[in-house]
C-alpha positions as CSV (number, residue, x, y, z in Angstrom):
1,X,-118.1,-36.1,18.0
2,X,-114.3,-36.0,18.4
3,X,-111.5,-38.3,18.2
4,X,-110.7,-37.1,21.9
5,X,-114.2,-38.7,22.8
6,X,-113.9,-42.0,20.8
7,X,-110.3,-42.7,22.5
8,X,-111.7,-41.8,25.7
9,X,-114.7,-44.1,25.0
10,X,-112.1,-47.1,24.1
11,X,-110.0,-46.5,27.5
12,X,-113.1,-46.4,29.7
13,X,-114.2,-50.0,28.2
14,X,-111.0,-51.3,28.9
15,X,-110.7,-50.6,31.8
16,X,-113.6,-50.5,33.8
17,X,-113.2,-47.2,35.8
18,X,-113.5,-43.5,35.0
19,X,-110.5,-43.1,37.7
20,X,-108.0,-45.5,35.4
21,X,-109.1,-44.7,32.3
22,X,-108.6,-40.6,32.9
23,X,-104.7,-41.5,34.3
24,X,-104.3,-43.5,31.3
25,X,-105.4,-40.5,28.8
26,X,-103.6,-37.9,31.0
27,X,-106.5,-36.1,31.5
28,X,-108.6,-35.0,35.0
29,X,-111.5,-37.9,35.7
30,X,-114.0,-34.3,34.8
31,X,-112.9,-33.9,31.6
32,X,-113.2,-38.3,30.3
33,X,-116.9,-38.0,32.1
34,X,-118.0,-35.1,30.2
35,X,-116.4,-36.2,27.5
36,X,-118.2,-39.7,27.1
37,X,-121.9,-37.7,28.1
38,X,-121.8,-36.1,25.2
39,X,-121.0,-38.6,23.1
40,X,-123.9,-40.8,24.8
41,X,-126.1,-37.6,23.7
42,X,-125.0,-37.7,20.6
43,X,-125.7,-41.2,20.1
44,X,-128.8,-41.1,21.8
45,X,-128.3,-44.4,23.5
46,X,-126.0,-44.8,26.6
47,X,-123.0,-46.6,25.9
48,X,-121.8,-47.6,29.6
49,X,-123.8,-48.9,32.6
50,X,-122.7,-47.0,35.6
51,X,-122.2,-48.9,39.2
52,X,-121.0,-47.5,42.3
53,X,-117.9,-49.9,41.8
54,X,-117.8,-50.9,38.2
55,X,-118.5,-49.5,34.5
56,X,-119.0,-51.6,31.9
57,X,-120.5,-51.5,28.8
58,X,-124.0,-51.5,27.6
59,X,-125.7,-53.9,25.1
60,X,-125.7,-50.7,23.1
61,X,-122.1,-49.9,23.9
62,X,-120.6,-53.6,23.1
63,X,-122.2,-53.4,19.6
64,X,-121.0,-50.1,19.1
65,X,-117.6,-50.2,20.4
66,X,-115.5,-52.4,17.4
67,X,-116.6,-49.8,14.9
68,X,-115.2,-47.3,17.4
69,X,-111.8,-48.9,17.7
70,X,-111.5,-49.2,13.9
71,X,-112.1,-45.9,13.8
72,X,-108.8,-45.1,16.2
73,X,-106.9,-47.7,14.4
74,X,-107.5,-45.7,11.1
75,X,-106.5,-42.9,12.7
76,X,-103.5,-44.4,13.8
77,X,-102.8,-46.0,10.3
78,X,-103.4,-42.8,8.9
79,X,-100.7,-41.0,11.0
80,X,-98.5,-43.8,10.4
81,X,-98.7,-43.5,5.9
82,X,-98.0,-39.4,7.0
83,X,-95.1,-39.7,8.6
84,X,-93.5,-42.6,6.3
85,X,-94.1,-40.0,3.4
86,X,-92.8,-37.0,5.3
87,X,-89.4,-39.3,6.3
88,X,-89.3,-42.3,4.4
89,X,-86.8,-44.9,5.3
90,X,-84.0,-46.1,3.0
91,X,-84.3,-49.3,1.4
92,X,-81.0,-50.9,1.8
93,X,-78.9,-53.9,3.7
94,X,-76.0,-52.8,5.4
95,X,-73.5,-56.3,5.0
96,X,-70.0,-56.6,6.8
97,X,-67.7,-59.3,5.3
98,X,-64.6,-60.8,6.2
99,X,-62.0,-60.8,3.9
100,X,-61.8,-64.6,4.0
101,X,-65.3,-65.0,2.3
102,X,-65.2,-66.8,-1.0
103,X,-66.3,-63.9,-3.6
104,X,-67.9,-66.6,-5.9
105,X,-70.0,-67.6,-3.1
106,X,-71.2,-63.8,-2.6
107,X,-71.9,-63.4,-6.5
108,X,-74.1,-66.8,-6.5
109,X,-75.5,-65.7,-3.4
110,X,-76.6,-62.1,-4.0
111,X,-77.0,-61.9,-8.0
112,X,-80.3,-63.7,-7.8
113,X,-81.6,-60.9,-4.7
114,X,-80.4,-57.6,-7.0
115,X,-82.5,-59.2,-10.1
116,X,-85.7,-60.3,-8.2
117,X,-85.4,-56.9,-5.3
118,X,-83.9,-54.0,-7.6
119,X,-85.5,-51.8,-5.0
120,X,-83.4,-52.6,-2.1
121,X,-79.5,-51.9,-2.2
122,X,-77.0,-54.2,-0.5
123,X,-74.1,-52.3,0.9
124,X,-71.0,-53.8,1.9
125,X,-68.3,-53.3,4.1
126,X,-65.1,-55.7,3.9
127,X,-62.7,-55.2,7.4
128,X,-61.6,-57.3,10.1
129,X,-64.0,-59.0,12.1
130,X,-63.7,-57.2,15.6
131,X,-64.4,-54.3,13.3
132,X,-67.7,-55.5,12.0
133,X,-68.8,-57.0,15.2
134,X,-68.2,-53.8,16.8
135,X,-70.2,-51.8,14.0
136,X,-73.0,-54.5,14.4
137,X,-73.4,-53.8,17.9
138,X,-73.6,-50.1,17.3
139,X,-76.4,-51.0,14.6
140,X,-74.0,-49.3,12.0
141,X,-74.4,-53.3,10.1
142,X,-77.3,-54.8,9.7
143,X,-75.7,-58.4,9.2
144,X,-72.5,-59.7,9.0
145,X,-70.8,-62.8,7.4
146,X,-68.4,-64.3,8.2
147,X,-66.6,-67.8,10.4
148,X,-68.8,-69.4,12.1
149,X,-68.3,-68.3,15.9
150,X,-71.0,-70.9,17.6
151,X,-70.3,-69.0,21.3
152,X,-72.1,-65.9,20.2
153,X,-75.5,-67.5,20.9
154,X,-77.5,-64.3,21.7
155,X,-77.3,-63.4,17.9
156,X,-79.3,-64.6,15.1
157,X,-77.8,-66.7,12.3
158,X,-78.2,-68.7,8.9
159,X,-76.0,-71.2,7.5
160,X,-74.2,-70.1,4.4
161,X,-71.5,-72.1,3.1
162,X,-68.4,-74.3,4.4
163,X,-65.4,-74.6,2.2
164,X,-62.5,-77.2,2.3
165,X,-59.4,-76.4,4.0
166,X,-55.9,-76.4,1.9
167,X,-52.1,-77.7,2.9
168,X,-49.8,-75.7,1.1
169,X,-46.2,-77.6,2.1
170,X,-43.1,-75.2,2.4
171,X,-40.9,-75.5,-0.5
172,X,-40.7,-75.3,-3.9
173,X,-42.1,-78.9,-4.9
174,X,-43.1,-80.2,-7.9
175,X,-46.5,-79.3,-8.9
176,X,-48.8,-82.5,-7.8
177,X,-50.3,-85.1,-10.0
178,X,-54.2,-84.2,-10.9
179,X,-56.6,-85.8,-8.2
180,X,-53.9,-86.0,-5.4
181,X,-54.9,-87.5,-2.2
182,X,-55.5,-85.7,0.6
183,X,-53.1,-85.5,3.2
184,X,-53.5,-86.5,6.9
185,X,-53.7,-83.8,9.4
186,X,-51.4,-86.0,12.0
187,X,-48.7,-85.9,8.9
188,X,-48.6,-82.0,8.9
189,X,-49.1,-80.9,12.2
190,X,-45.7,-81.6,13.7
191,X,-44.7,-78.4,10.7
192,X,-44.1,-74.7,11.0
193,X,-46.9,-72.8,9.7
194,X,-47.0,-69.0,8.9
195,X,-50.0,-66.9,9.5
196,X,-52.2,-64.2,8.7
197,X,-52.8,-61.0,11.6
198,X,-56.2,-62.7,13.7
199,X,-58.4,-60.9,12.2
200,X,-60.5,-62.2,9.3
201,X,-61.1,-65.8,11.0
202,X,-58.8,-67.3,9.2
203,X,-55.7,-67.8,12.1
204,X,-58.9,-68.6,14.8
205,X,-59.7,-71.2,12.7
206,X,-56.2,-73.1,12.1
207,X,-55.6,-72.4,15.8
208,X,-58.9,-73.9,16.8
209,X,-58.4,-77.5,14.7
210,X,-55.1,-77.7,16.6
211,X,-56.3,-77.1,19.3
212,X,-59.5,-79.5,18.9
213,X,-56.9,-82.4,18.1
214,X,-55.1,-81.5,21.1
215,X,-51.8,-80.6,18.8
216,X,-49.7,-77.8,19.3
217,X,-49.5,-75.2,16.5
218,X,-45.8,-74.3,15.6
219,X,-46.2,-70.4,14.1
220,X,-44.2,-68.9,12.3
221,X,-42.9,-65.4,14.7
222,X,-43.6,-63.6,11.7
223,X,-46.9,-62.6,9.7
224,X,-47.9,-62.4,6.2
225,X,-50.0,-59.5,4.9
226,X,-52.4,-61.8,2.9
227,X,-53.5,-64.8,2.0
228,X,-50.7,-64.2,-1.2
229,X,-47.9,-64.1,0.8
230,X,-49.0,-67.3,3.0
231,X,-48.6,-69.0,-0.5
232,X,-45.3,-67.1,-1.8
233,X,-43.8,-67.7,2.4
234,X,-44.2,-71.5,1.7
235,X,-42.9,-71.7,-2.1
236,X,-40.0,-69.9,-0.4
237,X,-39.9,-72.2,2.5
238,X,-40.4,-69.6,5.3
239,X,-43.4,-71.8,6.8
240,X,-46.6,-74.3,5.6
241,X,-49.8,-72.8,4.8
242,X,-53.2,-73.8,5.8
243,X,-55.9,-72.0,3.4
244,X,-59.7,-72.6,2.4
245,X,-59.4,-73.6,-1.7
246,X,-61.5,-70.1,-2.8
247,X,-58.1,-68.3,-1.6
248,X,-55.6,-70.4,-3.1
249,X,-54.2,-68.4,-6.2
250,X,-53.0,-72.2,-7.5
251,X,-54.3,-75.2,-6.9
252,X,-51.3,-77.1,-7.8
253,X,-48.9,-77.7,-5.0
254,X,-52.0,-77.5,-2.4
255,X,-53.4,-81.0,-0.7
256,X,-56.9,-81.4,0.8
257,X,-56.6,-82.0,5.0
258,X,-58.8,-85.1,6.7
259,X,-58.6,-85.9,10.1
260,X,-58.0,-89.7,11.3
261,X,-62.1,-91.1,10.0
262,X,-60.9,-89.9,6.9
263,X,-63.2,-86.6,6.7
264,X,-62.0,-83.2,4.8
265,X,-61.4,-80.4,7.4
266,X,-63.8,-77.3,6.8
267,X,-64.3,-73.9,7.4
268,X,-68.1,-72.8,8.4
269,X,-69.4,-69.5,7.3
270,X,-72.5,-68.1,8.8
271,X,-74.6,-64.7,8.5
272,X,-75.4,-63.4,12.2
273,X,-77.4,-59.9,13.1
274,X,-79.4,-58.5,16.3
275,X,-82.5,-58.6,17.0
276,X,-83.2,-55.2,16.4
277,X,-81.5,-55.8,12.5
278,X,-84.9,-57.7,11.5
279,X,-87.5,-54.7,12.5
280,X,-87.2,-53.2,9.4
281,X,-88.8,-54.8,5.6
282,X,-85.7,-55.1,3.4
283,X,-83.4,-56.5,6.3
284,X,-86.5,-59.1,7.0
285,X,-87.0,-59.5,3.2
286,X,-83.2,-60.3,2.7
287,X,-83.3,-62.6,5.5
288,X,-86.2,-64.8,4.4
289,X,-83.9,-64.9,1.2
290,X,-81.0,-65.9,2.7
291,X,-82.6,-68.8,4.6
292,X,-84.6,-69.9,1.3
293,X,-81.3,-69.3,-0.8
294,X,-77.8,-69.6,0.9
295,X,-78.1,-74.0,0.7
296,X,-78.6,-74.0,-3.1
297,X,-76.2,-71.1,-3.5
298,X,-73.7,-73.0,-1.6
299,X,-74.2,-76.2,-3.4
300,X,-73.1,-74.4,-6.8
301,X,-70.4,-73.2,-5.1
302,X,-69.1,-77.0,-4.8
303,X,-69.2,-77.4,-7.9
304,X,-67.6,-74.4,-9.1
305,X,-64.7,-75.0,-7.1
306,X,-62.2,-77.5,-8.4
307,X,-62.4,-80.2,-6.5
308,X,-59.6,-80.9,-3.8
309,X,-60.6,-83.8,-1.3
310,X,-61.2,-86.7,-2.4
311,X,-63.7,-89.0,-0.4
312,X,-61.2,-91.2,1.3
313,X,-58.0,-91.4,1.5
């Protein structure tokens, strides 16, 4: 008895024909009859009943043929364990973020994963995010976060956080008052505002409230380098600034921004990967985590954050 002779055994039962189950083998219909004969021999006990048009198997055969198939799928398993030994596969997460992601969010989020999966690395890349989408499509990320895009429904995705959006007025004005109320959007939107390259999400996002509240957005023909300058530009008066609160280096000449029910403007961050991103265990495992984890992670980011909205107006 050979493996050759089990396998051929297994294709003849399922499918029902010496013709089919030789093309499915790759062998000649000689070779899968001989084959099976001498394994019936060595049996001693046929294991098919033969028709002029059909071959199925016999009472013998049906009892004997799930102890044959475990036998292949050991075989199989077997071959498997080799190969992952001869090339095993790295553990790791390959991340992309955008430079607009709160770093206190990505420490709340990921310190608990490192402590409970030392095994696994997380590896991150911090670029723009055409960059990141194009490395994701080229499987060179396994997942990226980032702005919420909701038009790239093909890909996967988990919530992760959303973050209030800051006015910084152009000018140097006194610092405000602790608990300041927020300011109107319909106050600010007739201002100049300077911007950031359209890259991190940052500039898609201001453009898309504006555009949502059917306003036209008065930018600056200039552009800041980072999120820095946005702030110095409007202490110098260049231009307003629109920012999320993680990114403001002060707090104290920014104003929360709520739209006419009285509700904060946000910015939505979301993980996304590809299909293909989940086949392997640590991109799975980190993604069960991130489903289980990313809502409580983000709720101790609220409260890390000074607060800058108040609930009405």
């Amino acid at each position: 008895m050979n493996l050759n002779q089990l396998r051929f055994a297994s294709a003849l039962a399922r499918q029902g024909s010496f013709t089919r189950a030789a093309e499915e083998c790759a062998v000649t219909q000689p070779t899968l009859s001989n084959a099976i004969a001498y394994l019936e021999e060595e049996f001693g006990e046929k294991l098919f009943l033969r028709t002029t048009r059909h071959v199925s198997l016999s009472p013998f055969g049906a009892k004997l043929m799930p102890e044959i198939e475990r036998v292949l799928s050991a075989q199989e398993n077997l071959l498997r364990r080799a190969e992952a030994l001869r090339h095993p596969q790295p553990r790791s997460v390959r991340i992309g973020t955008s430079p607009l992601l709160s770093t206190r969010f990505l420490d709340l989020l990921i310190e608990p994963f490192r402590e409970s999966s030392p095994d696994i690395d997380l590896i991150f890349y911090e670029m723009n995010m055409a960059d990141l989408h194009a490395m994701l499509e080229r499987e060179e990320l396994d997942l990226i976060f980032g702005v919420a895009e909701p038009k790239k429904e093909q890909r996967n995705r988990a919530f992760l956080y959303r973050e209030t959006l800051m006015y910084v007025p152009k000018g140097r004005e006194q610092p405000l008052p602790g608990g300041a109320l927020p300011v109107r959007f319909d106050e600010i939107a007739g201002d100049v505002f300077v911007m950031v390259p359209d890259a991190c999400g940052l500039t898609r996002t201001v453009r898309n409230i504006f555009r949502s509240h059917r306003r036209p957005l008065h930018e600056y023909p200039g552009e800041a380098l980072s999120y820095q300058v946005l702030e110095q530009w409007a202490a110098l008066g260049i231009g307003a600034a629109i920012l999320p609160s993680s990114k403001l280096a002060s707090v104290d000449r920014a104003r929360g921004i709520i739209d006419k029910q009285g509700h904060p403007l946000l910015v939505e961050f979301d993980a996304v990967w590809n299909a293909n991103a989940a086949k392997g265990e640590p991109v799975r495992q980190f993604i069960r985590y991130l489903r289980e984890t990313a809502p409580a992670a983000a709720e101790r980011m609220v409260e890390h954050v000074r607060p800058a909205v108040e609930a009405s107006a």
